[in-house]
N, C-alpha and C positions, 0 to 999 in steps of 0.2 A: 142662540147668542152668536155674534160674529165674528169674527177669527181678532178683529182688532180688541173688540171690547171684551174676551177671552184674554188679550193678551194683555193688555191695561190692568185687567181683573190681575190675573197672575204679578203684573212689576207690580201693583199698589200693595198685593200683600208680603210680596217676593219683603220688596223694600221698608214699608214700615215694621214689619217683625224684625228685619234685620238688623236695624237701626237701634232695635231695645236690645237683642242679641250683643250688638258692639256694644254699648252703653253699660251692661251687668256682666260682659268679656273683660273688660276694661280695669273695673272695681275689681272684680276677680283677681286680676291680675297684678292689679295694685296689691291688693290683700299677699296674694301669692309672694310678692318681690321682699314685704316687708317682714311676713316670718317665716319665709324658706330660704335658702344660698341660691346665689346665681349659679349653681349646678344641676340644682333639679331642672331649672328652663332649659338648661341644656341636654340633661335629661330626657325629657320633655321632645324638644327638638330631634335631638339623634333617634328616640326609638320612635318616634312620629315616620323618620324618613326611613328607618329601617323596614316597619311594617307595610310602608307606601312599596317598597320593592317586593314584598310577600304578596302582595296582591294583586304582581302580576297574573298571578294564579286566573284570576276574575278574568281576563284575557281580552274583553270587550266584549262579553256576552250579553251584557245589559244594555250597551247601544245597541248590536245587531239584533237584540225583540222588540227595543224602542222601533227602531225604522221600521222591522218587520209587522208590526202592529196597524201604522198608519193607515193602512188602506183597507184592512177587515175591519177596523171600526168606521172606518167613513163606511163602508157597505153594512156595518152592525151585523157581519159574520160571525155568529159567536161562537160556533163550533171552532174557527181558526184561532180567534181569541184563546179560549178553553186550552186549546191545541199547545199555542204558543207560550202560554203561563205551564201548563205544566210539564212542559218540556224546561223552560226556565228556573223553577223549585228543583227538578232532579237536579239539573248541573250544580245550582247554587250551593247544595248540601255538600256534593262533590266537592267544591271549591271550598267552602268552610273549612270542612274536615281535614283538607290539604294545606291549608293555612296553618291547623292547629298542629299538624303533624311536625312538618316544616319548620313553622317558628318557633315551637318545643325544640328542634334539635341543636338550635343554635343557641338556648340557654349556657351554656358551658364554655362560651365564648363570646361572650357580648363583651365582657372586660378588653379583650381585645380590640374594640372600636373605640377604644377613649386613649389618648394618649397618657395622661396622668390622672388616673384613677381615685375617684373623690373618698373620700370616707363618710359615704351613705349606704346605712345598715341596708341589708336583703335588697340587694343591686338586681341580681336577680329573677325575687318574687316581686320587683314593680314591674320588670320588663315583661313577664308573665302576663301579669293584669292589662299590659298595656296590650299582648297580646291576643288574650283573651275578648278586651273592645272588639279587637279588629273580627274577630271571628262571630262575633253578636252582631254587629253590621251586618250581618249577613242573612241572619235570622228572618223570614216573613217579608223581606228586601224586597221580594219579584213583585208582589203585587201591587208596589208603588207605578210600576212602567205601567199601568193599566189608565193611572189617573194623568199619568205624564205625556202618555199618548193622546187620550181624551181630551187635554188644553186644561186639565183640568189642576194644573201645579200650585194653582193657590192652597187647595184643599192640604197638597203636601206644606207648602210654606206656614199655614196656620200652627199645624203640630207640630211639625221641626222648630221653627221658629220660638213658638211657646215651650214647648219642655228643655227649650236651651237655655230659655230668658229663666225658670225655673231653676235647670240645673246651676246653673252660675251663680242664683242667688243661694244656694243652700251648700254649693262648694264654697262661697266666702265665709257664710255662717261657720260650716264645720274649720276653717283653717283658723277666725279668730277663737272658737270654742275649743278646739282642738287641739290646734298647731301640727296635726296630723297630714302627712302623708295619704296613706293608703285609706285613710278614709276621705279623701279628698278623689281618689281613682274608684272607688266604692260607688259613692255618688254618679262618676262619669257612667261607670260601668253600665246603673239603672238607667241613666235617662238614656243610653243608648239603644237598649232592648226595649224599653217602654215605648220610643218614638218610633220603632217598626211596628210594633203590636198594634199601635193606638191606628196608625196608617192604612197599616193591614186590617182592620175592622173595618174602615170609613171605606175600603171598597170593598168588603163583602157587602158592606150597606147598601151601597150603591152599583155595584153588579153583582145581584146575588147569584145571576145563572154561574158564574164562576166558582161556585163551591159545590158543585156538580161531583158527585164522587164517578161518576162515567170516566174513564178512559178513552182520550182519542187521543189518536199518534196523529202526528206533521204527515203531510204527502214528503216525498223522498226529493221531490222538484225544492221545494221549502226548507228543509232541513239541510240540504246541498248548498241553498243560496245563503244561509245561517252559516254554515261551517265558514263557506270562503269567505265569508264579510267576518267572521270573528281570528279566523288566519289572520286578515289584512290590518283590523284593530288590536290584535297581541302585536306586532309589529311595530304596530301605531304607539302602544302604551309603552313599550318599551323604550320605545326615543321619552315619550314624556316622562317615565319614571326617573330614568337616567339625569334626565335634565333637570328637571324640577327638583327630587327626592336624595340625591346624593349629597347635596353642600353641607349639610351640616355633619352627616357621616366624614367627608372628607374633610371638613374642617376640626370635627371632633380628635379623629386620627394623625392630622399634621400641628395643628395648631395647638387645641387644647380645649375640653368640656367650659368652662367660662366664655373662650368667646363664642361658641355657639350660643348659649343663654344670651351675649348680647344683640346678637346676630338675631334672634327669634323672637328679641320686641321689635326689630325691622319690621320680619316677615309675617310677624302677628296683623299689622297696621296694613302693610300692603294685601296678606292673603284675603282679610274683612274688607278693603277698600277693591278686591277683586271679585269676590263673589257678592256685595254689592252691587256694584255698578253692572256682573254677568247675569243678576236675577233681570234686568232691563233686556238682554239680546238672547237670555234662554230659558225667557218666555216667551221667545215668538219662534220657537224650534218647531214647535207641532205646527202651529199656523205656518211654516215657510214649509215644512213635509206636505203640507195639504194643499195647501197653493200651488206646489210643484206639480200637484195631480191636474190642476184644474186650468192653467195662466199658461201665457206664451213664455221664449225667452228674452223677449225682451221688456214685457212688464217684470220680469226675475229679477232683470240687470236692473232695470229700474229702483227695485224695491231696494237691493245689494247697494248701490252708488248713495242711497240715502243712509242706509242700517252704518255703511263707510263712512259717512259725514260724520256719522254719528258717535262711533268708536272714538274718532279723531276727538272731536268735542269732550267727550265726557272723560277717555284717558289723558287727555291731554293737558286738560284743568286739573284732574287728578295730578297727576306728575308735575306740571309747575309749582302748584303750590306744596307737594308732598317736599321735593327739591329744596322751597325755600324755609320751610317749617321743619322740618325733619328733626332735627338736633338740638331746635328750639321745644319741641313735644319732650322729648328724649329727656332732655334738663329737666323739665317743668314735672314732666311723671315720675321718673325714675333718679334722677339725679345726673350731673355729668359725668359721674366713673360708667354710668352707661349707653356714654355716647360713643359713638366710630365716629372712623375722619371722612372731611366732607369728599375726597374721592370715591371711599367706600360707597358714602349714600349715595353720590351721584349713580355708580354700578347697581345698586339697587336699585334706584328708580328707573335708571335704563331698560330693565332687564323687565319691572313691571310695566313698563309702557309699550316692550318690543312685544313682549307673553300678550298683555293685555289686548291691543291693537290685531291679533290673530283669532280672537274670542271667534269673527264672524266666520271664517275660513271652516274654522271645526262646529260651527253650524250648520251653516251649508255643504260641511260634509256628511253630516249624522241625517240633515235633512232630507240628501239624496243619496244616501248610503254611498258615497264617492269612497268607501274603506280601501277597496283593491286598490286603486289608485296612487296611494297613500304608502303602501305597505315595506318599500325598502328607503324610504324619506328616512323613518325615525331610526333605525337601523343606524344608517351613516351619521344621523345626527346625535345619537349616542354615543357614538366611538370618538366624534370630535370633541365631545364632550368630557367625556371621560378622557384622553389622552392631555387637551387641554389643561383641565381641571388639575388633572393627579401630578402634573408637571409643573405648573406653575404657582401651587400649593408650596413646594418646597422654597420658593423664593419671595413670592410674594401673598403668601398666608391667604385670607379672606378674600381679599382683592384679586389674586389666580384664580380661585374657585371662580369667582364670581367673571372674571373675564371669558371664563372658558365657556360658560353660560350663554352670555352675549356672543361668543365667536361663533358655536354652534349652530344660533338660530337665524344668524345672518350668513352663515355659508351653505345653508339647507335648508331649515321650516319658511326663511324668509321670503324666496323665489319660488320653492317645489309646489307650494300650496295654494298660487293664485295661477300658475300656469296651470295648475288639474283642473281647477274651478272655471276658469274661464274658458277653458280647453272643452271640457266634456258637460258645461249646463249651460253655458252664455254662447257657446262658439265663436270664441273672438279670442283676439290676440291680446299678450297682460300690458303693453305699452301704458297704456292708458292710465292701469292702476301704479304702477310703479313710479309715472310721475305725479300722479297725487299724492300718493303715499312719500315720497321725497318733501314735496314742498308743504304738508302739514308737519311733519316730522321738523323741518327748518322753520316749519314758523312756532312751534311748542317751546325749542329750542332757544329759542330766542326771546321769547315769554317768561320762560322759567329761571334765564342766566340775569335778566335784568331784575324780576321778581326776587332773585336771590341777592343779587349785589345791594338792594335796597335794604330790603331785611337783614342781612347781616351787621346793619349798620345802626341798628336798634339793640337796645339790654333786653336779657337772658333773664326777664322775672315774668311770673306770675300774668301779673296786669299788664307789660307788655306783649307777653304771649296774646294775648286776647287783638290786643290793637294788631300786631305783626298778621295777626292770623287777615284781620279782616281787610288789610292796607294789601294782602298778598293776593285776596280772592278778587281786589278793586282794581289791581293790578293786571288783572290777567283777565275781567271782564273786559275794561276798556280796552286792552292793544286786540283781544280776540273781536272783539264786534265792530272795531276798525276794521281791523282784517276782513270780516265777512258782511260787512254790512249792506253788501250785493248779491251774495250767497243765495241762488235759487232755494236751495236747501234750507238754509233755515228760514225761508217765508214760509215753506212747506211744514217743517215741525210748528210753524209758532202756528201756523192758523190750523193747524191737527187740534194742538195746545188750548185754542180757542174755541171750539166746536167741542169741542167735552168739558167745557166747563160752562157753558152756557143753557 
């Protein structure tokens, strides 16, 4: 099979599973709103982002055997295979273990991360349990990188996918049978160990030389070039943790448990409308590692300046319309006590268009192990993050957090990351990209401010949600296909488009 139709294979299942995932998330969640408080989401929220900083632990071990894998399976090396999987389970149990120790010891202090403390019985033993997730994620984990390296991600997206659309419909069941909590995290708890187990079977199935009870060590050349690519990814995760995992901690602590709960039907929307649209550019991660082995650099640049179009297109629509719907979803789902103000959303969408729009950057980083490169970026982008954040929190609540976000990833992830890219896999200078990336960003811009001035100008019911929706996507096809309707690029997708459907 060919690295494109490997990677088609992967989005079609990536995306259609996901799509039932959001759809039984969704219900779930509805379920969840109407017989729990908006404190549990917040809940929910703050110890999501607490455990996201416990794992830094995991340090970037699992990309550094991704990339490291690439090329003993194209030669079908199995000894280095063998090698590098179990070298990966020892660390991972490490890791577990340090999670559990770690996040045990801050039990006796979580009360501290909420400003006004809810009165919800055994505070506690949820945080536990949400702890305990994290340390099951980890469970039989390594031998996923086996099928991820192979192109083989659909296989993962089948079972992930399913036992989500599963767990979601039997977390709804238990909350209207129920009305329980912790049996509501009970359920999460299984389908998260089942969906390793079930994974990790489907590739002793299919490489069974890997349940080899043999022992082989790494050569010390390989285990050297693992250590400094996971040096350079702890450094890496650390910007991202900081950025991404702290807002609702921070906003829990300045502001208050409630508005994070409102804060996290946002980020629910946008985090599903992210890993969505990322099942599209990371499934072609193994395919751009293996074309790296094979292709010049400038069928690279090539392939990069399209995957670019591409980002722009699909976040871009994303974000106009998320921009003009937003508070209209909000009303329609949840009611308007759980809407924010539209500068807030706008900060939101900003923040998922700027993250968004970088998807290809840390592909082509993981593709060609570009980690050292990388490694005091996230550092300083941390610190601006956190100084921002923790400062402007005291004055302007949600909307600081959120600016400090935004400030971070335009004074460091936003330049450092195409200067390395272009620097050390294209040899070219980033001029280029920087005014592309300007004038799609001004044309999104401008799509989404007119998309919104119209729709806000329509009622807040039901049935016109439905019209707003479809008046917002007709809105932003016609000014984009103006826009591009000479676009080398998109003759190129459409007739890709047309040649697989034929």
């Amino acid at each position: 099979m060919s690295r494109t139709d490997n990677t088609i294979k992967n989005i079609v299942t990536g995306i259609g599973g996901q799509f039932l995932v959001i759809l039984t998330q969704f219900l779930c969640r509805t379920v969840f709103i109407k017989e729990l408080s908006a404190e549990y989401l917040g809940l929910n929220g703050l110890f999501s982002n607490i455990l996201s900083i416990l794992s830094l632990s995991e340090m970037g071990f699992g990309t550094a055997i991704l990339y490291s894998l690439y090329q003993p399976i194209e030669q079908n090396d199995r000894n280095k295979i063998i090698a590098l999987l179990q070298f990966y389970k020892k660390i991972y149990c490490v890791i577990a273990v340090a999670i559990l120790v770690f996040g045990s010891s801050l039990t006796p202090f979580i009360e501290h991360f909420i400003k006004d403390v809810p009165s919800i019985a055994h505070l506690k033993l949820i945080y536990f349990l949400y702890l305990l997730n994290t340390v099951l994620s980890y469970v039989c984990t390594y031998k996923r990188s086996i099928l991820e390296a192979d192109q083989k991600g659909y296989i993962i997206n089948t079972y992930q996918k399913g036992i989500s659309i599963i767990q979601n419909m039997v977390q709804l069941s238990v909350l209207l049978i129920t009305h329980n909590y912790f049996a509501y995290l009970i359920v999460w708890l299984a389908a998260t160990l089942g969906t390793n187990l079930a994974i990790s079977h489907k590739a002793d199935k299919n490489y069974t030389y890997i349940n080899t009870r043999e022992k082989i060590d790494l050569e010390k050349k390989e285990l050297d070039n693992i250590k400094k690519n996971t040096y350079a990814l702890f450094l890496h995760r650390i910007g991202g943790v900081v950025v991404n995992s702290t807002d609702n901690i921070i906003i829990s602590v300045y502001v208050g448990l409630v508005q994070v709960g409102l804060y996290s039907n946002y980020t629910l929307i946008t985090s599903n409308l992210q890993t969505l649209v990322n099942i599209v550019f990371n499934s072609a991660t193994a395919s751009i590692g293996n074309l790296g082995v094979t292709s010049s650099e400038e069928h690279l640049k090539d392939v990069f300046n399209r995957l670019f179009w591409g980002t722009y297109c699909i976040y871009g629509f994303c974000s106009a319309v998320l921009f003009s719907m937003f508070n209209s979803f909000i009303k329609v789902w949840c009611g308007e006590d759980y809407c924010l103000p539209v500068f807030t959303v706008f900060l939101i969408v900003l923040n998922f268009y700027l993250n968004g729009t970088r998807v290809l950057m840390r592909i082509f980083r993981d593709a060609f192990g570009l980690f050292w490169y990388f490694r005091y970026k996230s550092i300083v982008e941390a610190l601006v993050n956190l100084v921002v954040s923790l400062t402007m929190a005291q004055f302007w609540g949600i909307d600081g957090v959120l600016v400090g976000t935004t400030l971070s990833t335009l004074a460091v992830a936003f330049w450092v990351e195409p200067y390395v890219l272009y620097k050390y896999v294209f040899g070219k200078m980033t001029a280029e990209y920087f005014v592309k990336y300007f004038i799609y960003f001004f044309q999104i811009f401008c799509i989404g401010t007119i998309s919104y001035v119209v729709i806000d100008l329509l009622p807040d019911t039901f049935r016109w949600f439905v019209v707003k929706g479809m008046i917002s996507v007709l809105i932003f096809l016609l000014l984009f296909l103006f826009i591009n309707k000479k676009n080398s690029n998109l003759k190129y997708f459409w007739s890709v488009f047309k040649s697989k459907i034929h």
